[in-house]
Residue frames as a rotation matrix with the C-alpha (Angstrom) as fourth column:
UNK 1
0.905 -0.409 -0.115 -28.46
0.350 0.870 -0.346 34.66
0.242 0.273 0.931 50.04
UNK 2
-0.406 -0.897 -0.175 -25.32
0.789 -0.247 -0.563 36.64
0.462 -0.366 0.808 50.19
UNK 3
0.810 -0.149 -0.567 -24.16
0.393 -0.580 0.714 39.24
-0.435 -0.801 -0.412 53.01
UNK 4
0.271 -0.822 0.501 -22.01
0.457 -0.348 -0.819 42.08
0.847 0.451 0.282 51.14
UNK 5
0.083 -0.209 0.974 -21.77
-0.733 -0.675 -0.083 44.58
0.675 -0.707 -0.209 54.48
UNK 6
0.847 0.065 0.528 -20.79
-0.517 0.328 0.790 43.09
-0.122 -0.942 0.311 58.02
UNK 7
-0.255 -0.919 -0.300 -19.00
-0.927 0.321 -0.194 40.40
0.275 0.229 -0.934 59.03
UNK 8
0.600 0.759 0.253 -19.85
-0.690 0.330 0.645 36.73
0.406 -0.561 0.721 59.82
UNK 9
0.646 -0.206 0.735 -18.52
-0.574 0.504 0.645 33.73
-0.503 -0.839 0.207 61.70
UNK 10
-0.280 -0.746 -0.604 -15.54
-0.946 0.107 0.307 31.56
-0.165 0.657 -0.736 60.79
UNK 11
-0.830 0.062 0.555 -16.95
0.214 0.953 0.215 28.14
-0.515 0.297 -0.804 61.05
UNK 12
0.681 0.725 0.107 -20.36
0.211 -0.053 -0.976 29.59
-0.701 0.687 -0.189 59.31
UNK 13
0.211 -0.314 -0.926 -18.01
-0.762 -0.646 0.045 30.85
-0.612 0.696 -0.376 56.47
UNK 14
-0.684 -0.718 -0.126 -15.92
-0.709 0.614 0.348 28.09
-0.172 0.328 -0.929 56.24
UNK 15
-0.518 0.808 0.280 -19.49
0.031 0.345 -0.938 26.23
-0.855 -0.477 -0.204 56.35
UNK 16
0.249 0.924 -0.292 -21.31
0.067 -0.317 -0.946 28.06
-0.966 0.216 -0.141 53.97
UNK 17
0.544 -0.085 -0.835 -18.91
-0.839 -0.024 -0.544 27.98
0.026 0.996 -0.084 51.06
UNK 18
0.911 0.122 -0.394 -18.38
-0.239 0.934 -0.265 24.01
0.336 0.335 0.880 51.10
UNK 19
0.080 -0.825 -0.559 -15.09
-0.653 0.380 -0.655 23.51
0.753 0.418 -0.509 52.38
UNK 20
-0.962 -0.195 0.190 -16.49
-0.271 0.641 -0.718 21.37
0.018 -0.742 -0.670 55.11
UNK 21
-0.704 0.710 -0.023 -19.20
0.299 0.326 0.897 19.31
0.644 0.624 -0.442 54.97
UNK 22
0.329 0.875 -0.356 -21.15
0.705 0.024 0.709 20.37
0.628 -0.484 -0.609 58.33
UNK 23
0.612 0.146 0.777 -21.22
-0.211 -0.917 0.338 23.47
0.762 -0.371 -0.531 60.53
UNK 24
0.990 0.048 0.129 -19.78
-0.138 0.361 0.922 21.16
-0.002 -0.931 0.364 63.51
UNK 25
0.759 -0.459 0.462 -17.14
0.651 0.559 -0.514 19.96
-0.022 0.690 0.723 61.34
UNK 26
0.235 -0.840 0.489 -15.95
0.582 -0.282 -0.763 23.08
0.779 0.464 0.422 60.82
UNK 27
0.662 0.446 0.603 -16.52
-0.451 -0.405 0.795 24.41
0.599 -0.798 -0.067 64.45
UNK 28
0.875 -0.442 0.199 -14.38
0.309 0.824 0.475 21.24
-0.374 -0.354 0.857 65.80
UNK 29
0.092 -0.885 0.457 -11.15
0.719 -0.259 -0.645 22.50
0.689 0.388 0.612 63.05
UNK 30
0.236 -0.239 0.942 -11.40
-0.325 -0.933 -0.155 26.15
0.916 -0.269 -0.297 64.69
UNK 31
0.618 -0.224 0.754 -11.04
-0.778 -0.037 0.627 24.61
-0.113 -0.974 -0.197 68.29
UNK 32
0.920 -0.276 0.277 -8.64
0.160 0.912 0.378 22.04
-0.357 -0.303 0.884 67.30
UNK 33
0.289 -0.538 -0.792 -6.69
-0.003 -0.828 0.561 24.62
-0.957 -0.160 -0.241 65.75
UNK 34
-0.334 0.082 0.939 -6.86
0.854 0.447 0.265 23.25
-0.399 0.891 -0.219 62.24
UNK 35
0.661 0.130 0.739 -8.09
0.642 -0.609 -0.466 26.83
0.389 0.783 -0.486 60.93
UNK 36
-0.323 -0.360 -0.875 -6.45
0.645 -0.761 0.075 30.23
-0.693 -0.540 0.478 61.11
UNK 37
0.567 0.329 0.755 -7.49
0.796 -0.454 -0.400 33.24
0.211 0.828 -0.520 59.96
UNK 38
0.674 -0.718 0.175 -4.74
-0.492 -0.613 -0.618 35.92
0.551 0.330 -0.766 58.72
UNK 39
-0.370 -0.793 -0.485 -1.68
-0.104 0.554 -0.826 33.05
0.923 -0.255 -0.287 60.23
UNK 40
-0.397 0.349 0.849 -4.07
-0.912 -0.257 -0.320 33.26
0.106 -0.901 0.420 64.13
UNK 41
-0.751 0.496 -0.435 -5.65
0.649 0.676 -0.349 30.43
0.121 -0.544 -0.830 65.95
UNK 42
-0.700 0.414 0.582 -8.89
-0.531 -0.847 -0.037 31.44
0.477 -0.335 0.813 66.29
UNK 43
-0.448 0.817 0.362 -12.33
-0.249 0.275 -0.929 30.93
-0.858 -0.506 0.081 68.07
UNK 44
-0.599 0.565 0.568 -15.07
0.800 0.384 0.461 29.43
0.043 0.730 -0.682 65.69
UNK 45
0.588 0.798 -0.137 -17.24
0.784 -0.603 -0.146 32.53
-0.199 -0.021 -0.980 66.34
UNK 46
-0.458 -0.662 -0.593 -14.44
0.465 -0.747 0.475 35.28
-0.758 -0.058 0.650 65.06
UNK 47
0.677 0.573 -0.463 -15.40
-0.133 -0.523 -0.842 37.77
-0.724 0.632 -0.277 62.94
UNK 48
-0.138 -0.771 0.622 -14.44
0.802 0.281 0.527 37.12
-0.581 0.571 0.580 59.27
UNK 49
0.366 0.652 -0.664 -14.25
-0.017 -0.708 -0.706 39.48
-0.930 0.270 -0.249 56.89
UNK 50
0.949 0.156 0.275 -13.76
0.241 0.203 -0.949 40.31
-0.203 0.967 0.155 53.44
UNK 51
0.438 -0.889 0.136 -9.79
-0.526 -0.375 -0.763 40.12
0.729 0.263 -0.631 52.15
UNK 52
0.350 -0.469 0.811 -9.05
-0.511 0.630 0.584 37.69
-0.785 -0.619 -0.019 55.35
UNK 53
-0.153 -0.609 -0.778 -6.82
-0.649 0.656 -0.386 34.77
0.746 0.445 -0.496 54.44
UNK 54
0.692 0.671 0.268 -8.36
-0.722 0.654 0.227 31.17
-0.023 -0.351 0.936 55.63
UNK 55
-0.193 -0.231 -0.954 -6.63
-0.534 0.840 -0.095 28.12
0.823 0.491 -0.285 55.92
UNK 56
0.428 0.882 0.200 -7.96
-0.903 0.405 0.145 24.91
0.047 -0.243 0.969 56.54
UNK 57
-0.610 -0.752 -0.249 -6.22
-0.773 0.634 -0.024 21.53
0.176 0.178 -0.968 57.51
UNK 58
-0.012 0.894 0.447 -9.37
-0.652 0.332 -0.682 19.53
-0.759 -0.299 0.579 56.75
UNK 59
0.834 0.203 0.513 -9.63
0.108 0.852 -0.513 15.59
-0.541 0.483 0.688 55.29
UNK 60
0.289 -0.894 0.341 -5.72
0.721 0.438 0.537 15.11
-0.630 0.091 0.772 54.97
UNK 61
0.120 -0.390 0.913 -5.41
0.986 -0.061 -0.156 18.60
0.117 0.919 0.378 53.26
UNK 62
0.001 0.236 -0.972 -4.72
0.583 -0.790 -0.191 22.38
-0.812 -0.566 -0.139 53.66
UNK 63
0.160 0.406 0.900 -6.62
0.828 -0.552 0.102 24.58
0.538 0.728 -0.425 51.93
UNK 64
-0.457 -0.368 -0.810 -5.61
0.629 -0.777 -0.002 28.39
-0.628 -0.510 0.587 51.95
UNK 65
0.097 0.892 0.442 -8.39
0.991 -0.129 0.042 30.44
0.094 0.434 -0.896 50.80
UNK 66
-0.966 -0.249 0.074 -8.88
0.253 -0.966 0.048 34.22
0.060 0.065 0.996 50.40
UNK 67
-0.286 0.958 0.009 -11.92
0.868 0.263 -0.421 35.42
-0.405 -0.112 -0.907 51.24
UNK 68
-0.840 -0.488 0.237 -13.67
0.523 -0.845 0.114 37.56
0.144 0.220 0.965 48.86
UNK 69
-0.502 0.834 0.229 -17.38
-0.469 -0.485 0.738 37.40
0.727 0.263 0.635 49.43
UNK 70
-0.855 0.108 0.506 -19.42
-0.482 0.189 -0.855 36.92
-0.188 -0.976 -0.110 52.99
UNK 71
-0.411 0.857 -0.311 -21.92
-0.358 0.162 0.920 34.69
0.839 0.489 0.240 53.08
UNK 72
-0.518 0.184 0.835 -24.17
-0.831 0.121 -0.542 33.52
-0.201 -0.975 0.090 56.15
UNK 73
0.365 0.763 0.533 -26.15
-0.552 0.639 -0.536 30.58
-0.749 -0.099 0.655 54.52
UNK 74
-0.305 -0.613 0.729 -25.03
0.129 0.731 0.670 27.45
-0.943 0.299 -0.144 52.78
UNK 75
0.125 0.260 -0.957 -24.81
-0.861 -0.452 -0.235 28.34
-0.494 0.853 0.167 48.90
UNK 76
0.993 0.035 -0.108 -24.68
-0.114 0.360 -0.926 26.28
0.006 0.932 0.362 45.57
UNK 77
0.455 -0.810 0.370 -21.25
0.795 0.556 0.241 24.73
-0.401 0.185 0.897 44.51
UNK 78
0.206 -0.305 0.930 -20.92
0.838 -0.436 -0.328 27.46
0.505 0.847 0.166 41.48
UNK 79
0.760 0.100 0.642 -21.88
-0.188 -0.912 0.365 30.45
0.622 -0.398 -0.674 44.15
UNK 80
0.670 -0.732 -0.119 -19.21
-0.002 -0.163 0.987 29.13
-0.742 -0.661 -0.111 46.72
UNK 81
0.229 -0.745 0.627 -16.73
0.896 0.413 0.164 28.84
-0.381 0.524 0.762 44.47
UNK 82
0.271 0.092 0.958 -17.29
0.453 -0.891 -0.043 32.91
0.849 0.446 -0.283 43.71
UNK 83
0.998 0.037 0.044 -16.65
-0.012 -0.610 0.792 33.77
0.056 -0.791 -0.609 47.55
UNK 84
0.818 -0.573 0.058 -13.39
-0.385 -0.470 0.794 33.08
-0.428 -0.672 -0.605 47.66
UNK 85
0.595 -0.518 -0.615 -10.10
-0.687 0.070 -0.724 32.81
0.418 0.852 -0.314 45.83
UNK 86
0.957 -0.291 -0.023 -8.33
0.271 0.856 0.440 29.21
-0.108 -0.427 0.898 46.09
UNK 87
0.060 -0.994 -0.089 -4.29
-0.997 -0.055 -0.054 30.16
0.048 0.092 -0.995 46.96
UNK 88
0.650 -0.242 0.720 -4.08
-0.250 0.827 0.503 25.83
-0.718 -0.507 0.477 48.21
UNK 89
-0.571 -0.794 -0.209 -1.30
-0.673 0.308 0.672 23.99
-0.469 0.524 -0.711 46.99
UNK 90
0.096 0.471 -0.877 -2.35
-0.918 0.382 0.104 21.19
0.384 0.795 0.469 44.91
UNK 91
0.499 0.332 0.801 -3.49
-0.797 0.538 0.273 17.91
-0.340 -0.775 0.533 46.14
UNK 92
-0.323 -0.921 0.219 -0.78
-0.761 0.390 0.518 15.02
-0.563 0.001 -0.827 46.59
UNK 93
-0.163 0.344 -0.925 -1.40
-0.897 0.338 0.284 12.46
0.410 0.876 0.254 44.10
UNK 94
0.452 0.861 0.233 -2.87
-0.860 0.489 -0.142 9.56
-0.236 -0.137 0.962 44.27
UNK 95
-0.847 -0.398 -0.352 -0.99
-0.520 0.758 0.394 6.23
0.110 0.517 -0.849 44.07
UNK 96
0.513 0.755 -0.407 -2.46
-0.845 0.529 -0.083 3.39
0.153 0.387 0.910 42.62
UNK 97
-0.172 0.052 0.984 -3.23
-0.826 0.537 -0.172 0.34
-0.537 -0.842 -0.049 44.08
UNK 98
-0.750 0.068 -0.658 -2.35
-0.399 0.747 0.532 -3.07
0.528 0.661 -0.534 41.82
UNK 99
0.865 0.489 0.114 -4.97
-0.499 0.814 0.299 -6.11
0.054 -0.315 0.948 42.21
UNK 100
-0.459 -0.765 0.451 -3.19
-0.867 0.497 -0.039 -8.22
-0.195 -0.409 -0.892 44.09
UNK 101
0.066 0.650 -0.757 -4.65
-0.305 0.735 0.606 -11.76
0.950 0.191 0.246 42.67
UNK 102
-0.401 0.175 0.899 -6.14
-0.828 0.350 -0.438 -13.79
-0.391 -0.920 0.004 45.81
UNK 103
-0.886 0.059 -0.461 -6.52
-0.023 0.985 0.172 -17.65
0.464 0.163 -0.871 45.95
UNK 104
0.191 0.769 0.611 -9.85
-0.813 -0.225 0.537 -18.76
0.550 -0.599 0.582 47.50
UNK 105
-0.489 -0.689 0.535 -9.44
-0.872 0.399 -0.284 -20.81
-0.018 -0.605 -0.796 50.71
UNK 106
0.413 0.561 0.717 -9.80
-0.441 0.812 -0.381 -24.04
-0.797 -0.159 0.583 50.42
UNK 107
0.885 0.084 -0.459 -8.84
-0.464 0.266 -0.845 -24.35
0.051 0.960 0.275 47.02
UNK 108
0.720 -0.654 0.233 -5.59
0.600 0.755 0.265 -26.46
-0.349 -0.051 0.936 47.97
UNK 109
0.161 -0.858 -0.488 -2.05
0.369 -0.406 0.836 -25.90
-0.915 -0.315 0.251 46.76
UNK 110
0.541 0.015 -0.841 -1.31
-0.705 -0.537 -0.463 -24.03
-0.459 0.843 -0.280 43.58
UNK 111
0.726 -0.117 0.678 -0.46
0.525 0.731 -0.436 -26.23
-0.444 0.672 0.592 40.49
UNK 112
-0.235 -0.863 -0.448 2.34
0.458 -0.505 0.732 -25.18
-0.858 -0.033 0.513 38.37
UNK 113
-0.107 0.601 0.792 -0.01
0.897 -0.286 0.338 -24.00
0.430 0.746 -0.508 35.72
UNK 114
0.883 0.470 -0.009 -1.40
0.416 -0.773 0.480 -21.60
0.218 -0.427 -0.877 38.73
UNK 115
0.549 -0.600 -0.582 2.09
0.622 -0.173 0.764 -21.01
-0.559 -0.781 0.278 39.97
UNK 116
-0.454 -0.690 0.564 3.21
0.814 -0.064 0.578 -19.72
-0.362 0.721 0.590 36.60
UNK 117
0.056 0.496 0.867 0.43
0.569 -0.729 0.380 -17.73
0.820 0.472 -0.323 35.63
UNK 118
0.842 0.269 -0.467 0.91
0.539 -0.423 0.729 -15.84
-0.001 -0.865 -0.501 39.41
UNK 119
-0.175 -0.932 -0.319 4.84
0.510 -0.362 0.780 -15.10
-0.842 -0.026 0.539 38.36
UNK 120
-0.139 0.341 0.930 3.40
0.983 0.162 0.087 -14.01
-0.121 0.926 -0.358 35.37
UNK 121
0.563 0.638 0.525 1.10
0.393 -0.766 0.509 -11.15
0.727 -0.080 -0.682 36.74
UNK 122
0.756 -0.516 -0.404 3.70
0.330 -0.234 0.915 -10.62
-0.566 -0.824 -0.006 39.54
UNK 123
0.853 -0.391 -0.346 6.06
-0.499 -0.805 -0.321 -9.61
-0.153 0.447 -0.881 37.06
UNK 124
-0.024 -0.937 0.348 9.15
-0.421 0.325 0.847 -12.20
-0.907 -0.126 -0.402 38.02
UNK 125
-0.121 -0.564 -0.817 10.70
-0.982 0.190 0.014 -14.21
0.147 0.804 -0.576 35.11
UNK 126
0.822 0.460 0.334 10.41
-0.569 0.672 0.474 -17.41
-0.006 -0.580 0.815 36.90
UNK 127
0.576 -0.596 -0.560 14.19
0.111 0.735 -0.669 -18.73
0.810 0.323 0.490 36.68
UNK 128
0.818 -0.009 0.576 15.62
-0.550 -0.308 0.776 -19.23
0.170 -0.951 -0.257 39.30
C-alpha cells in the first residue's frame, strides 16, 4: 500500500491521495500548468518526493500541500489524509441563493392578492 523509500510520479501522487478524482485529471493540471512542485511547472511524470511542496489549482481552488508520505496506489480517505500536510488557504464561501418565487405560464396576470404577497417575499413595502 504505501512506498516509504523512492520516489513516485506527480500526477500518481496527486492521484493517489484524492486530491483529484482520476489519474488523467491530474495528468491534464501538470501539463496545463495548474500544478507545481517546490514553486516549478512540472512534467506529470517528475519525481516527487518526500518534504516537496504541491500545489494544485484544481475545481475553482488551490490547494498547497506538503508532502509527507509516498504513495503509488490509490488509498482510503483516512490514509490520504496521513500523506500529506494541508498548508491551502481556506475555501471561499459559499453565497446563498434566495428562491426566487416563479409564476407558472399561462396562469394570466397577477391579482393584487398575488401582487402583494410577491412584494411581500421580495422584501419592498409596497407604497409607492
Amino acid at each position: 500500500m504505501a512506498a516509504e523509500e523512492g520516489t513516485v510520479r506527480l500526477d500518481t501522487w496527486i492521484w493517489s491521495v484524492r486530491l483529484t478524482k482520476t489519474r488523467s485529471q491530474a495528468a491534464a493540471a501538470c501539463r496545463a500548468g495548474h500544478a507545481r512542485l517546490n514553486g516549478e511547472r512540472v512534467k506529470p511524470a517528475h519525481a516527487v518526493q518526500a518534504g516537496d511542496e504541491v500545489r494544485l489549482f484544481h475545481a475553482g481552488r488551490e490547494r498547497i500541500v506538503e508532502v509527507s508520505r509516498l504513495v503509488r496506489k490509490r488509498v482510503g480517505p483516512p490514509v490520504a489524509a496521513e500523506c500529506y500536510v494541508d498548508n491551502s488557504p481556506p475555501p471561499p464561501p459559499t453565497v446563498a441563493v434566495l428562491d426566487i418565487p416563479v409564476r407558472d405560464r399561462g396562469t394570466g396576470r397577477p391579482t393584487k392578492r398575488d401582487r402583494r404577497e410577491l412584494d411581500q417575499l421580495r422584501g419592498d413595502i409596497g407604497q409607492r
